[in-house]
PASEBA-1860 file (N, C-alpha, C; in nm, 3 decimals):
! residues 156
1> XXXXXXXX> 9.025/11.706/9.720/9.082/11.608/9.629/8.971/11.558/9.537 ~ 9.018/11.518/9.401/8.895/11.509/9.327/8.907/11.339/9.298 ~ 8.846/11.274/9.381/8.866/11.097/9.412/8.848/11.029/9.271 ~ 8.760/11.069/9.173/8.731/11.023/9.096/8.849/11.029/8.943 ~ 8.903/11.158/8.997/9.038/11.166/8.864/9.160/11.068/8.961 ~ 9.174/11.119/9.093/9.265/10.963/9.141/9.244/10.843/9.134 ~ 9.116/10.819/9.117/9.099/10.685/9.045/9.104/10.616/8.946 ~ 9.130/10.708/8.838/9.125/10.674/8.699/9.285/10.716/8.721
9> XXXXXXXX> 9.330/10.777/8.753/9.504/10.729/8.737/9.553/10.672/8.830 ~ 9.472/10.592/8.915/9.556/10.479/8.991/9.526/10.329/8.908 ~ 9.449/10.350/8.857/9.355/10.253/8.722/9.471/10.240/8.623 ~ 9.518/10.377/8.568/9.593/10.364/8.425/9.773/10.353/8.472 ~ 9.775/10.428/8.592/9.981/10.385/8.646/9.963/10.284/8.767 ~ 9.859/10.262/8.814/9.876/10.143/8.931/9.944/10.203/9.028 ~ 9.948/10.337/9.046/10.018/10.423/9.174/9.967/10.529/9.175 ~ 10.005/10.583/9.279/9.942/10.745/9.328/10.071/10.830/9.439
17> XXXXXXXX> 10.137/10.945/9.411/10.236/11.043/9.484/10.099/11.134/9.531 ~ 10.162/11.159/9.680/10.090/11.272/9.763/10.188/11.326/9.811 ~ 10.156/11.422/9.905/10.225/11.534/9.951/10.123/11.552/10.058 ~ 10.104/11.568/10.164/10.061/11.647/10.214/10.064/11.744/10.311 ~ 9.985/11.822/10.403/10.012/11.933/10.462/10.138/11.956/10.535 ~ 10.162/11.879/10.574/10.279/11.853/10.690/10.426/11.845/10.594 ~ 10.381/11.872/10.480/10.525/11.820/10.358/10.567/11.671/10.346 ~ 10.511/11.553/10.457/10.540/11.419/10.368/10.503/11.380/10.266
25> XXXXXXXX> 10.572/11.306/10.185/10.519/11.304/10.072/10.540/11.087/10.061 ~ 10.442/11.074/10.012/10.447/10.892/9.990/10.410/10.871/9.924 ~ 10.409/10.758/9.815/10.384/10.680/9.712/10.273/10.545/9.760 ~ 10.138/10.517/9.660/10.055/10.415/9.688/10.068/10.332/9.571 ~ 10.077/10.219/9.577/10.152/10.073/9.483/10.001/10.010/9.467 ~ 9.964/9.973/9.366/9.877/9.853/9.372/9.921/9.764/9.413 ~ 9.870/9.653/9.552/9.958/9.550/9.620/9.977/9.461/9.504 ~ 9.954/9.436/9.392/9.972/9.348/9.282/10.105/9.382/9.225
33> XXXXXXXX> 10.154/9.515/9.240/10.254/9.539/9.157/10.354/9.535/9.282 ~ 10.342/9.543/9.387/10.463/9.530/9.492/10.574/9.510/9.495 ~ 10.640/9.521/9.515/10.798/9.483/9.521/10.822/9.489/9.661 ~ 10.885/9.335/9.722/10.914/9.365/9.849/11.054/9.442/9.892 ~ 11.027/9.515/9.988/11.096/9.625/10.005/11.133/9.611/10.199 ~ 11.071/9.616/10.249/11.049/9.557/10.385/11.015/9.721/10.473 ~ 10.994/9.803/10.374/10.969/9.961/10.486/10.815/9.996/10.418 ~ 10.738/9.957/10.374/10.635/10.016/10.342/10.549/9.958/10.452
41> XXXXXXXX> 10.374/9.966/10.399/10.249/9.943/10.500/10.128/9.908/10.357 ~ 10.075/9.782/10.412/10.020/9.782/10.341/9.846/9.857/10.372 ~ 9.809/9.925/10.340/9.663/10.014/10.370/9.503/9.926/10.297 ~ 9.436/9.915/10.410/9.336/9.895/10.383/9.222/9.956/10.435 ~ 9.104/9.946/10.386/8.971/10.029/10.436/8.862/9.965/10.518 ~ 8.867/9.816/10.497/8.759/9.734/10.547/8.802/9.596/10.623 ~ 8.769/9.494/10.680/8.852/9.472/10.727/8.881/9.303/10.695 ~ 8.772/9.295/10.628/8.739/9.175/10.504/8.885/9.158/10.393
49> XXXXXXXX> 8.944/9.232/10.423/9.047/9.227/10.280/9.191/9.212/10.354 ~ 9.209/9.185/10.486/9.296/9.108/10.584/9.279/8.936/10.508 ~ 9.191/8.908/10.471/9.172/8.764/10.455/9.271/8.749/10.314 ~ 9.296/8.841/10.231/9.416/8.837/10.096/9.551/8.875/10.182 ~ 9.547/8.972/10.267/9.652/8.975/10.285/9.749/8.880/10.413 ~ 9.653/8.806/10.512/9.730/8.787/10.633/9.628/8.657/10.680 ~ 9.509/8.592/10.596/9.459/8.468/10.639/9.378/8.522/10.725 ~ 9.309/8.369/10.798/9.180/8.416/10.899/9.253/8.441/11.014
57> XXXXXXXX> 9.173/8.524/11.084/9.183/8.588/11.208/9.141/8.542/11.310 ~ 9.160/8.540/11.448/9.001/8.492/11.559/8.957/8.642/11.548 ~ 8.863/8.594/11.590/8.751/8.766/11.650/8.815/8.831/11.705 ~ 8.892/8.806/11.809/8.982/8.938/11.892/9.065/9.034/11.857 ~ 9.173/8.880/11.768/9.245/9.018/11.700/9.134/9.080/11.594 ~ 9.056/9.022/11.485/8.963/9.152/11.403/8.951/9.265/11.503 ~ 8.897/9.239/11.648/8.855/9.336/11.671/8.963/9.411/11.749 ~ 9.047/9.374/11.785/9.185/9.497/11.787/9.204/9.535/11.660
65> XXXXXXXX> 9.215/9.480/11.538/9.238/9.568/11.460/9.119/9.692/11.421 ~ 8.987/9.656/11.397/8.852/9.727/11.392/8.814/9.838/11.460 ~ 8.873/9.812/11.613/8.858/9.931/11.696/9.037/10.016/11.725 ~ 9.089/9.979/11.684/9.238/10.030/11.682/9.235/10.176/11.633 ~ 9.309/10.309/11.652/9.318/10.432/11.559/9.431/10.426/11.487 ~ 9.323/10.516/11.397/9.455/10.512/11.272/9.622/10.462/11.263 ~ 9.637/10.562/11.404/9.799/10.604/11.380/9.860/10.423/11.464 ~ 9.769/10.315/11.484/9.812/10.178/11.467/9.887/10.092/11.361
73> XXXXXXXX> 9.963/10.071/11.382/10.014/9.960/11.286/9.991/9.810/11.297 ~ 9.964/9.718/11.218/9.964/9.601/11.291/10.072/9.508/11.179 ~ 10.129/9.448/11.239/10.236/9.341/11.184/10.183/9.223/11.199 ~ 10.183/9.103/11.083/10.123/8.980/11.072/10.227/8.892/10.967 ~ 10.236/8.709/11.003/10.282/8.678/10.917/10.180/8.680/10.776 ~ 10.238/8.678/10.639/10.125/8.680/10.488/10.081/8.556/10.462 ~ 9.996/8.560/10.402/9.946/8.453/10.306/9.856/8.518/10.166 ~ 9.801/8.444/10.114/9.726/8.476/10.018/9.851/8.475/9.927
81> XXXXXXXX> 9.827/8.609/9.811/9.911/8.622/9.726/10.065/8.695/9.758 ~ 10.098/8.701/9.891/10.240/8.738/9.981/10.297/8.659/10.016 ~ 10.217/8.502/10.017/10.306/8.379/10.090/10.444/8.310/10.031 ~ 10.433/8.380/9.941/10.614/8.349/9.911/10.696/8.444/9.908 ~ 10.666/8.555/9.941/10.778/8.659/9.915/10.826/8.677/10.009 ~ 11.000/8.717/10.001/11.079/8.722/10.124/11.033/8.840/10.191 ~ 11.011/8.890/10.310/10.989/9.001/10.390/11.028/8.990/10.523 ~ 11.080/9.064/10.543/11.191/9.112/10.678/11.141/9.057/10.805
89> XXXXXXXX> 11.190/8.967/10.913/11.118/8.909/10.980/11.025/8.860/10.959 ~ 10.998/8.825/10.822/10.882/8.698/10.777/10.738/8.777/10.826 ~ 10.735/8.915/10.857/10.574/8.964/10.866/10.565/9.117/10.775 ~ 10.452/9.098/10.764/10.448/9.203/10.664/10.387/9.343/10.768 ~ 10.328/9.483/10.757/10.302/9.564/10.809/10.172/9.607/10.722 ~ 10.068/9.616/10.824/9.923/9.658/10.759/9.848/9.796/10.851 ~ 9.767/9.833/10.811/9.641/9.923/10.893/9.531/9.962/10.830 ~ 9.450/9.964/10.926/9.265/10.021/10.929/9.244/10.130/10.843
97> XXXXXXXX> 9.273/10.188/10.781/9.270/10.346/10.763/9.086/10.383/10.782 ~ 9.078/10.451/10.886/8.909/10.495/10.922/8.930/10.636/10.899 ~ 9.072/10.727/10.897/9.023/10.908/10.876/8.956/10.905/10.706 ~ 8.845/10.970/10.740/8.722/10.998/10.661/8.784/11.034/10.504 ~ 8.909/11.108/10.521/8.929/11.180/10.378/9.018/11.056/10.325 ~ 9.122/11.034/10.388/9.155/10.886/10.308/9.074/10.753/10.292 ~ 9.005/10.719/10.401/8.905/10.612/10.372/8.875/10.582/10.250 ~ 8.781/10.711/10.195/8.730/10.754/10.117/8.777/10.704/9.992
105> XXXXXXXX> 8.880/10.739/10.034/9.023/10.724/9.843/9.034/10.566/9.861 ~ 9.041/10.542/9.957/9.095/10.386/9.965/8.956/10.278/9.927 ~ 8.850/10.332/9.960/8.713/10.274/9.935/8.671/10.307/9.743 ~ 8.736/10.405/9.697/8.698/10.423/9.561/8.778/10.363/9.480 ~ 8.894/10.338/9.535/9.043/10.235/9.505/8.968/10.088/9.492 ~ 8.890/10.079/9.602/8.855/9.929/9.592/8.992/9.855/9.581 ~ 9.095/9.905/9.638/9.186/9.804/9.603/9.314/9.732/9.742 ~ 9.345/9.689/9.766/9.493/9.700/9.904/9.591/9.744/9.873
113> XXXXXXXX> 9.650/9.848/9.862/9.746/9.930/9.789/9.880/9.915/9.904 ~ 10.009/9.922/9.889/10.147/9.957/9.951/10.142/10.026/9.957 ~ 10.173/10.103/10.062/10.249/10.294/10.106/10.391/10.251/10.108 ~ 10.459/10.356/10.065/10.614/10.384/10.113/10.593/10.555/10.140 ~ 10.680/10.568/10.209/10.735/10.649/10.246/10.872/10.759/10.164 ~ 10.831/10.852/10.087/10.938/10.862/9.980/10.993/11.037/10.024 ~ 11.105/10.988/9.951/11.195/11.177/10.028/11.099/11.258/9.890 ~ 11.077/11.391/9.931/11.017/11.524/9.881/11.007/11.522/9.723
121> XXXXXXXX> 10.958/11.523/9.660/10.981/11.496/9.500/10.887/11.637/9.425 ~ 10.960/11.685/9.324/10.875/11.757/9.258/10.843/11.711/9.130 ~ 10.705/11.715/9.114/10.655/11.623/9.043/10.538/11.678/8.998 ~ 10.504/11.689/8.852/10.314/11.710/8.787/10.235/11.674/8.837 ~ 10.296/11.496/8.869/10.181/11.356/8.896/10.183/11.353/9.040 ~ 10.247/11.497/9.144/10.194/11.489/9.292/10.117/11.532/9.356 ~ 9.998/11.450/9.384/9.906/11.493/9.465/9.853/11.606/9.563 ~ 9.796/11.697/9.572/9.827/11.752/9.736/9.712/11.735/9.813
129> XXXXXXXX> 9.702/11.692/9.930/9.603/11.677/9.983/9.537/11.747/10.085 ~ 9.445/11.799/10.140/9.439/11.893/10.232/9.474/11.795/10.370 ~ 9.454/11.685/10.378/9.448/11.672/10.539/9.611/11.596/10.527 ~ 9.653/11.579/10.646/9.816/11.459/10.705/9.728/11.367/10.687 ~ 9.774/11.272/10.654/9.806/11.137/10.635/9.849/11.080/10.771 ~ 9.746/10.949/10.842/9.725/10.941/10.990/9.856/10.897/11.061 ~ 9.918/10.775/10.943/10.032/10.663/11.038/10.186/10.793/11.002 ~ 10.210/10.767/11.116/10.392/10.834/11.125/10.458/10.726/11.063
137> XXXXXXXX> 10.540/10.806/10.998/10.672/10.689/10.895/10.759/10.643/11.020 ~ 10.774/10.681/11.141/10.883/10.673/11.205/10.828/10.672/11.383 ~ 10.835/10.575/11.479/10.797/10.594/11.620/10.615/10.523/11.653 ~ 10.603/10.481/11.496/10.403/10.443/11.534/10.389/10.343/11.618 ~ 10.283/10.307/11.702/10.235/10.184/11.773/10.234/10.101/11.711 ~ 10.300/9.966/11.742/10.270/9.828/11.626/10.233/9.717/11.715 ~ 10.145/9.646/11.655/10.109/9.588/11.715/10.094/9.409/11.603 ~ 10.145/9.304/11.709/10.188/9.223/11.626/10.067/9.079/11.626
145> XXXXXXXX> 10.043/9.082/11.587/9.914/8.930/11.539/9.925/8.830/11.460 ~ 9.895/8.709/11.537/9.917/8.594/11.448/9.789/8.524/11.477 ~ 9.739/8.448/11.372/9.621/8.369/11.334/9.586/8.290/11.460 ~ 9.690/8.213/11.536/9.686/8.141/11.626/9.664/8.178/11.774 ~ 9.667/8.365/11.816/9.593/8.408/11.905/9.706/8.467/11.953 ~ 9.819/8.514/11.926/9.932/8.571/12.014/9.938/8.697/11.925 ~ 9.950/8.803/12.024/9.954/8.964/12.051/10.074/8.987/12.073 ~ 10.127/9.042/12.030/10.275/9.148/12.126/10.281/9.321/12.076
153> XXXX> 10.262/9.411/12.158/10.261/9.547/12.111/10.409/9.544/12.117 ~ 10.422/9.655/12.016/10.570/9.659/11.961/10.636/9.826/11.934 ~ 10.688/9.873/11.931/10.744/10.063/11.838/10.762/10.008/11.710 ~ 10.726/10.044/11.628/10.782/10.053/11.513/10.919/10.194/11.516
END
């Protein structure tokens, strides 16, 4: 993947279509342009940028989320620039992304982008990527956190 031309058109449409090996194919939103929807994830790379999307943390949960794998989900109520928008059970859906080849994209993004999940599209502007894409649209581990210290693992 050539990170540097996906960056300059996630810069100029504020989105990005992939495809990858496995044939899913998903859409990445600049979280600025969002539209709540209540089935996407919001993706991040570091773990500093939980504080825009979901407020302070204690240490424990950071570090369930920090040491968590990929294919984790974690569910939190929002704050920051999410605290008014309606979303389905009042929590939004986030994750770590640490596999090396997306990291990567998400670290040159510099940005907290939305995933959805979108049916097969043929398209100029679709990506292909060599590796899957870590979180399953359907059956992932979720795991639920609130500021105030309560855990509940969950199925998505």
């Amino acid at each position: 993947m050539d990170y540097r031309a996906a960056k300059n058109q996630f810069k100029e449409t504020e989105s990005l279509t992939f495809k990858d090996p496995k044939g899913k194919c998903f859409r990445w939103v600049k979280a600025g342009s969002w539209q709540p929807t209540g089935k996407g994830v919001f993706l991040i790379h570091e773990t500093y940028q939980l504080q825009a999307l979901v407020g302070s943390f204690s240490e424990v949960a950071l570090d369930l989320v920090e040491f968590s794998p990929d294919t984790v989900m974690f569910q939190s109520p929002p704050k920051g620039f999410l605290g008014t928008e309606m979303i389905s059970e009042g929590l939004i859906t986030f994750a770590l992304i640490k596999s090396p080849y997306w990291h990567r994209l998400l670290f040159e993004l510099r940005e907290i982008v939305y995933m959805e999940w979108i049916p097969e599209l043929v398209t100029a502007e679709l990506i292909g990527s060599d590796q899957a894409f870590p979180l399953a649209e359907k059956g992932a581990r979720s795991i639920e956190l609130h500021a105030d210290g309560k855990v509940k693992i969950r199925n998505a």
